[in-house]
C-alpha positions in Angstrom: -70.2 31.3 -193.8 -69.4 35.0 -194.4 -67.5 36.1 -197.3 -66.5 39.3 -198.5 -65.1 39.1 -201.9 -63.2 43.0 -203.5 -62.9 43.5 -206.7 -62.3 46.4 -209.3 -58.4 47.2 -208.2 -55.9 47.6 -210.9 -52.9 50.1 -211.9 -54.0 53.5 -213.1 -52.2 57.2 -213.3 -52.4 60.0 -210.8 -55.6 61.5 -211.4 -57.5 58.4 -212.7 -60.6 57.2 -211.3 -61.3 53.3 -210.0 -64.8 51.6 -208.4 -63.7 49.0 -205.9 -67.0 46.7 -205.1 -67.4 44.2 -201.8 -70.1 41.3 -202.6 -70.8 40.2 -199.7 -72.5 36.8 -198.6 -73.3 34.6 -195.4 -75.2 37.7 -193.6 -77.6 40.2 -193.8 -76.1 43.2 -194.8 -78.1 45.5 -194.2 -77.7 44.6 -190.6 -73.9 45.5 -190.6 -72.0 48.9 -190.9 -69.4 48.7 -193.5 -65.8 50.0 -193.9 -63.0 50.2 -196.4 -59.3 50.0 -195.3 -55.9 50.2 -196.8 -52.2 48.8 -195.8 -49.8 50.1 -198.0 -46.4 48.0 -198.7 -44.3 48.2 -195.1 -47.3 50.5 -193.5 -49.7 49.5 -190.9 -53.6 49.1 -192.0 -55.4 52.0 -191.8 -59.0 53.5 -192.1 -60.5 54.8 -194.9 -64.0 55.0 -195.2 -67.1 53.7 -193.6 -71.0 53.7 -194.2 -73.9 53.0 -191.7 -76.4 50.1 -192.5 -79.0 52.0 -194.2 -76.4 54.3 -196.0 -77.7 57.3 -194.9 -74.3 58.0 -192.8 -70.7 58.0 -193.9 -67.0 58.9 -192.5 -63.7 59.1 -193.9 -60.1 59.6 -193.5 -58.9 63.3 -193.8 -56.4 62.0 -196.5 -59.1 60.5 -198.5 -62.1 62.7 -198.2 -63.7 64.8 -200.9 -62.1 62.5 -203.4 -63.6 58.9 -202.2 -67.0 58.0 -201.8 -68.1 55.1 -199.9 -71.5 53.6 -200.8 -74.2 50.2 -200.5 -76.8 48.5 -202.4 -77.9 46.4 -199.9 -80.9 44.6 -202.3 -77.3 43.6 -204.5 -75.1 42.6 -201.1 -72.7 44.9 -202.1 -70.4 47.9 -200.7 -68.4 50.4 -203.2 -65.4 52.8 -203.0 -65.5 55.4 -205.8 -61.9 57.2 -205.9 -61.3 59.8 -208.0 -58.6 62.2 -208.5 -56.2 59.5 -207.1 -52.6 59.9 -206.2 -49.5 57.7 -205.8 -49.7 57.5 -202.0 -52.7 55.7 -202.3 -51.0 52.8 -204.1 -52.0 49.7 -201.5 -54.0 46.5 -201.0 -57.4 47.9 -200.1 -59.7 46.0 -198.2 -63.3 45.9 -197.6 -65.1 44.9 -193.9 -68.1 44.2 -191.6 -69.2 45.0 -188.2 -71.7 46.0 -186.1 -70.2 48.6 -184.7 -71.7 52.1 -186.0 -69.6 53.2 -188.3 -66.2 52.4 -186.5 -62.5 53.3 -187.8 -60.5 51.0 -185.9 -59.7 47.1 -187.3 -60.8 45.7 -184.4 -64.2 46.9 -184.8 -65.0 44.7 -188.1 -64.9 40.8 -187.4 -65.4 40.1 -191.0 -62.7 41.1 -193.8 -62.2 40.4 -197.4 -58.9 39.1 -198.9 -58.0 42.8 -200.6 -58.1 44.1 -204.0 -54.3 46.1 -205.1 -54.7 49.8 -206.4 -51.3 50.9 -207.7 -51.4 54.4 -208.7 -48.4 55.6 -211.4 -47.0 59.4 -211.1 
């Protein structure tokens, strides 16, 4: 059984800095491509970041990049999201996921999802 299981959300201020983790069980992850989406209250979910299988490759949203940084330790099953210099517009319930596809942006690219971690950022 696959799980995916977020962690490290919370409430900061604009400009604060958070670590989200994925721990990850059930497959092998370095088999997998990884991604990190968001769904904001009344918003659709929507891409933020994404990391081949070895690491070596990553891709993010415009809106996000140069102040997130996806990354894996795939001996410790697990997926990050560093985000610094964070603003109120990316208050949501972030969410971490798997597929096999390399390094996709769409949902339905990532069969496997965790449950979401909140992030609410104060101005």
């Amino acid at each position: 059984q696959v799980q995916l299981v977020e962690a490290g959300g919370g409430t900061v201020q604009a400009g604060d800095s958070l670590r989200l983790s994925c721990a990850t069980s059930g497959l092998v992850l370095s088999n997998y491509a990884m991604g990190w989406f968001r769904q904001a209250p009344g918003k659709e979910r929507e891409f933020v970041a994404t990391i081949n299988w070895s690491g070596s490759s990553t891709y993010y949203a415009d809106s996000v990049k140069g102040r997130f940084t996806i990354s894996r330790d795939n001996a410790k099953n697990t997926v990050y999201l560093q985000m610094n210099s964070l603003k109120p517009e990316d208050t949501a319930v972030y969410y971490c996921a798997g597929g096999l596809s390399i390094m996709g942006t769409s949902r339905a690219e990532y069969p496997y999802w965790g449950q979401g971690t909140q992030v609410t950022v104060s101005s």
